[in-house]
C-alpha positions in Angstrom: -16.3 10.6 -12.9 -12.9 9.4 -14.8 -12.3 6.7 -12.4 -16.1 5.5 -12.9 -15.3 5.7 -17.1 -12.1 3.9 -16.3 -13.6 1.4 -14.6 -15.9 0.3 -17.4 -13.3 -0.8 -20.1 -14.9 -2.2 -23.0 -18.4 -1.9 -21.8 -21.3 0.4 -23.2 -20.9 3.6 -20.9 -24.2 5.6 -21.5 -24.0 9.3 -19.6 -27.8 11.2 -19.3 -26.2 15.3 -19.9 -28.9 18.6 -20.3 -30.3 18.3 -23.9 -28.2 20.5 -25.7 -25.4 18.5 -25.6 -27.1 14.6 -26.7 -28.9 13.0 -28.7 -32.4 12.1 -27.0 -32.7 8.5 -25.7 -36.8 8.2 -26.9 -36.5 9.8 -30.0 -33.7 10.4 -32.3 -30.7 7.2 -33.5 -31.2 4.0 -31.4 -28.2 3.8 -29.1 -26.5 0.4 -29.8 -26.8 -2.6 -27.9 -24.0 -3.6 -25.3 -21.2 -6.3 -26.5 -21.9 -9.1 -23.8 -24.9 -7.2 -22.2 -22.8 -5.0 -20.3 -23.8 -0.9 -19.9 -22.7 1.7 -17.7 -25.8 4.4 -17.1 -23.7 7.4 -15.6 -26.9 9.9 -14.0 -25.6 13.1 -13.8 -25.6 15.4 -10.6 -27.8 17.8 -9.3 -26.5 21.3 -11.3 -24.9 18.9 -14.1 -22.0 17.7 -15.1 -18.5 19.7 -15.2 -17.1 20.6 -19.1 -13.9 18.8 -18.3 -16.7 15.5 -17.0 -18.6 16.1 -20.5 -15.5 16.1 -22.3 -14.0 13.0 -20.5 -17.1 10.9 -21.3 -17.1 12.0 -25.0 -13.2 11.0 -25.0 -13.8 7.6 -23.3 -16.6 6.9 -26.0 -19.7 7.5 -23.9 -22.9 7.9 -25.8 -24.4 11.1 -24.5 -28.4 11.0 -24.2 -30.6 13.2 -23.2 -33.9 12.2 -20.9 -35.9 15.4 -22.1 -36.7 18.7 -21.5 -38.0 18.3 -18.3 -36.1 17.6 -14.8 -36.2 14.5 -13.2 -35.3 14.2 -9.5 -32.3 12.0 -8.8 -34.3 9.1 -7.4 -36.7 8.9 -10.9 -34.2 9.4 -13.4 -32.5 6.2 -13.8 -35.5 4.4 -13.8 -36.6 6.6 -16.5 -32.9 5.7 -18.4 -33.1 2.2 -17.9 -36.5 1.8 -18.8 -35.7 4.1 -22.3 -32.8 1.9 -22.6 -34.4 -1.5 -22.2 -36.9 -0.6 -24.5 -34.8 -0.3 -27.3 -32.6 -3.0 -26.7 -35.6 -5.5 -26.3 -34.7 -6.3 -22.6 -38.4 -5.5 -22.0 
């Protein structure tokens, strides 16, 4: 995970976490649109991510988000991301 936030430099880097610890991506403060069009979506893995991953991402500047209560299987959730995302940023 730190080499993947290193790799992103100035780009948006948006990480999906459980929703106690983000804001959620359908309903609460738009996220803001990427300088040059240029996100990161960082999908978390199965169990979650690590404290010392969570803390990393908010260090780097990561926007935390939350995709709701429910869990998604690893193949549906960044579709689910993207299409949140999108929507907001009028890439529709």
């Amino acid at each position: 995970h730190a080499e993947i936030l290193e790799g992103a430099g100035d780009d948006l880097v948006v990480c999906c976490v459980e929703p106690a610890l983000a804001v959620a991506l359908a309903t609460e403060r738009p996220i803001a649109r990427p300088p040059a069009g240029r996100a990161w979506l960082c999908i978390g893995p199965e169990g979650g991510w690590s404290a010392v991953e969570i803390a990393l991402a908010r260090q780097r500047g990561a926007t935390l988000v939350s995709l709701g209560s429910r869990t998604l299987r690893a193949e549906i959730a960044p579709a689910v991301a993207l299409s949140a995302l999108w929507t907001q940023w009028g890439w529709g």
